[in-house]
N, C-alpha and C positions, 0 to 999 in steps of 0.2 A: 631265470632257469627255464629250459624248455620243457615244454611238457610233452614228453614222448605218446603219451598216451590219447590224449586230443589227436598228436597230427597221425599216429596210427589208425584213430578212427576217420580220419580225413581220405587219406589215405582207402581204407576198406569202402568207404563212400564212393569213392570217384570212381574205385574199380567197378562197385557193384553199378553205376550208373551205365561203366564202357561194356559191360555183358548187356545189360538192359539194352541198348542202341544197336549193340551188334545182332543178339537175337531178333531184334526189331529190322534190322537192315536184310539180316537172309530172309526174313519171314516176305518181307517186298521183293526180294529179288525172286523167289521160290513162284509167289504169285506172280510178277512180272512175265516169267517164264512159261506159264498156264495163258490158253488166248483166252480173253473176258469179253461176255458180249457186249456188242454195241446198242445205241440209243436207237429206239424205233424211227424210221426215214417216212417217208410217203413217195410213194410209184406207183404203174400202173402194170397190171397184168394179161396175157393174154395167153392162147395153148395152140399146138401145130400137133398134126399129126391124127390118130383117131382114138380110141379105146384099148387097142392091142400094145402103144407106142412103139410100133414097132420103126417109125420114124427117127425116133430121136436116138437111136442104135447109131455107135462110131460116135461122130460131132466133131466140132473142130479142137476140144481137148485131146483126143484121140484116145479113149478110154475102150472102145473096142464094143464089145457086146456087153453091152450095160447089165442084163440082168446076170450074166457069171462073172462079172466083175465086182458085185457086190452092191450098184449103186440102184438097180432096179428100176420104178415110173417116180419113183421121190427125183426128178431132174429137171433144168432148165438151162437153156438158152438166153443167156445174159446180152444185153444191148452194147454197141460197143466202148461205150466210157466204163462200162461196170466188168467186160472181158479184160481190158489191159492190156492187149496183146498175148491173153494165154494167160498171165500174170493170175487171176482171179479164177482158172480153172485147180476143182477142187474144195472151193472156199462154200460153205454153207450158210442156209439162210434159213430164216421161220419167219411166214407170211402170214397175214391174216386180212381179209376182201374185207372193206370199209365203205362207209355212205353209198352203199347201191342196192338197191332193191334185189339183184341177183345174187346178195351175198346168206349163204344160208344162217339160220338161227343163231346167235349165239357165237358168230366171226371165231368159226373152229380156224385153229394155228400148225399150218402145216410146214415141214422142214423136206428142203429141197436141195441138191449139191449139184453146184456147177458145170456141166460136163460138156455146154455147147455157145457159138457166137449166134446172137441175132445180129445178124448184117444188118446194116441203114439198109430203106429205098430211095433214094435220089428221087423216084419218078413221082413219092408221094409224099405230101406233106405230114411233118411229124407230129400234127394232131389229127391227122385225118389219114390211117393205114399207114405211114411210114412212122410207126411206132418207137423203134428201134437207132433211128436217127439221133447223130449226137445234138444234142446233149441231155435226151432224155435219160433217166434212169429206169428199165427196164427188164422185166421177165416175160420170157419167151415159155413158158410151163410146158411138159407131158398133158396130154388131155387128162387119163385117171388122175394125177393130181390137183389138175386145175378141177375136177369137179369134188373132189373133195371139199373143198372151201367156197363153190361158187357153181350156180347152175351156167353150163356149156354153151346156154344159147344166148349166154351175154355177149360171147365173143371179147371185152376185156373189162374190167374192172378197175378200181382203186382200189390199191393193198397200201399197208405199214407194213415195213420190213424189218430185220434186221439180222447182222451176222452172228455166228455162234457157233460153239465147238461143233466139230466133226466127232461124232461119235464112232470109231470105226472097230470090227471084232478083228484080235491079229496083228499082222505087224505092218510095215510100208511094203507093198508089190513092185515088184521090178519085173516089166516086160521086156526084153530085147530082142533089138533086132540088128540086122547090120553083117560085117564081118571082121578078119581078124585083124582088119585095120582100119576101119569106121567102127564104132559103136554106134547107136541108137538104142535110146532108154526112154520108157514112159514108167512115169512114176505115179503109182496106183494107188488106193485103201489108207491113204494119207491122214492122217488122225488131228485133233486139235486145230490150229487154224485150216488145216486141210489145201493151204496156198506152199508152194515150193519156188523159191525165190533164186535159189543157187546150189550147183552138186557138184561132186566130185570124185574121181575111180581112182579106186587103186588095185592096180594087178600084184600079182605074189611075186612073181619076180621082180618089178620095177621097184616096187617099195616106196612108190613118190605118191601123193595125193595129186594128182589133173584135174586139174575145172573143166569141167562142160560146159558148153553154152548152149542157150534155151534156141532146138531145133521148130517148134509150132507148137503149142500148145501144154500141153504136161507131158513133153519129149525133151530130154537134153542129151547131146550128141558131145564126142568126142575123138579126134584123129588121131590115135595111138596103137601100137601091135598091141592089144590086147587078148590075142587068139590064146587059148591054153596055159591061159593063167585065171585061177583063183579071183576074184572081184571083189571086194568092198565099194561103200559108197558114203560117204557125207552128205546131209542132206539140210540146207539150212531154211528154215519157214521165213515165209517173205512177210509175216503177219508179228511175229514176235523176236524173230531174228536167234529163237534159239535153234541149236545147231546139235545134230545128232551123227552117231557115226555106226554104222552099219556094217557089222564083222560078217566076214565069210556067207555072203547072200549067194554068190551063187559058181561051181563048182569052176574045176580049170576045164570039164569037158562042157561048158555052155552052148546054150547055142541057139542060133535065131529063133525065134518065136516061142523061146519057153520061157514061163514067168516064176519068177523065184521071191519067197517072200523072206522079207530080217523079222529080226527077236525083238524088233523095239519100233515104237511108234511115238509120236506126239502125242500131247494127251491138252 
């Protein structure tokens, strides 16, 4: 005789074990989708520019005037393995100056976002002033930040580094330039991994999502009539590969050099 009652409880088991795994599987996916910091590295540090930074203004991410853009003297100049090609513009760091006598008290940990390339020098050796050279791992600092962690007349140091959320207030910025049949966009206030890996436009009348391709830095360009249509954007993080979509950023009367922010960010 079967015993209906056994396999009914067999039965409520397995189920409660398939909620168990499922809740268990969103709960990793949920985290998966959050960027998690990385294991502290060891690099070396150094700073350009003077007290005002007014140097490290523009860069080769093309962020434009750093302090009304949000990113201020918290910036660096990444060496070329650590730039990417642009690829790594955006992406944040928290350092901390290690074994040097010029590092102050107490190796205070400061956070810094990407915003410029330190070129190799070919003319010097990468221990000796050609700092930046592959295949070091390198930061090129703002001077106020580098003295935050580290007296200025070191000229460079050893730091441990590591990556870590972009904390940003607000949504992604969108700068444009261009016209109604080039775009040109620099993607700005980038949140969570703070890296943008791939995007894509949609005009109100075309209704189609267009890829852009990565023009220099944290600019991606697009050859479509885009003139006098309504914009959206997709925007997918080259760090966690989640993908976001950005409603109605910015108007059908757009227009070159205005920056328009969306309702949603990485986190």
């Amino acid at each position: 005789m079967v015993n209906f009652t056994r396999n009914l409880k067999c039965v409520n088991f397995i189920s409660m074990v398939s909620i168990i795994i499922l809740v268990i599987s969103l709960k990793l996916s949920i985290v998966d989708a959050y960027f998690q910091p990385t294991a502290w590295n060891y690099a070396h540090a150094t700073f350009y520019g003077d007290e005002s930074a007014s140097e490290t203004m523009g860069g080769a991410c093309g962020y434009g005037n750093l302090f009304n853009n949000g990113y201020g003297i918290a910036t660096a100049a990444l060496s070329t393995v650590m730039f990417n090609n642009g690829k790594a513009c955006g992406s944040c760091y928290q350092l901390r100056c290690v074994n040097s006598k010029w590092c102050y008290s107490g190796s205070p940990v400061i956070t810094i976002t990407a915003t410029n390339l330190c070129p190799p020098n070919w003319y010097q050796s990468s221990d000796n002033g050609g700092w930046c050279n592959p295949p070091r791992t390198h930061f090129d600092l703002s001077k106020p930040i580098f003295m935050k962690f580290a007296q200025w007349t070191a000229g460079i140091v050893p730091v441990q580094y590591r990556r870590v959320t972009c904390q940003r207030n607000g949504g992604i910025r969108f700068s444009l330039s261009g016209n109604n049949y080039w775009l040109l966009v620099f993607v700005m206030n980038v949140g969570g991994a703070g890296d943008v890996s791939e995007m894509w436009v949609r005009g109100s009348k075309s209704g189609q999502w267009l890829s852009m391709s990565r023009n220099w830095g944290a600019s991606f360009q697009a050859f479509s009539q885009l003139g006098g249509q309504s914009l959206c954007f997709k925007i997918k993080s080259g760090s966690t590969t989640q993908v976001l979509d950005a409603y109605n950023v910015a108007p059908s009367y757009w227009a070159s050099g205005q920056t328009y922010e969306a309702s949603v960010n990485f986190h």
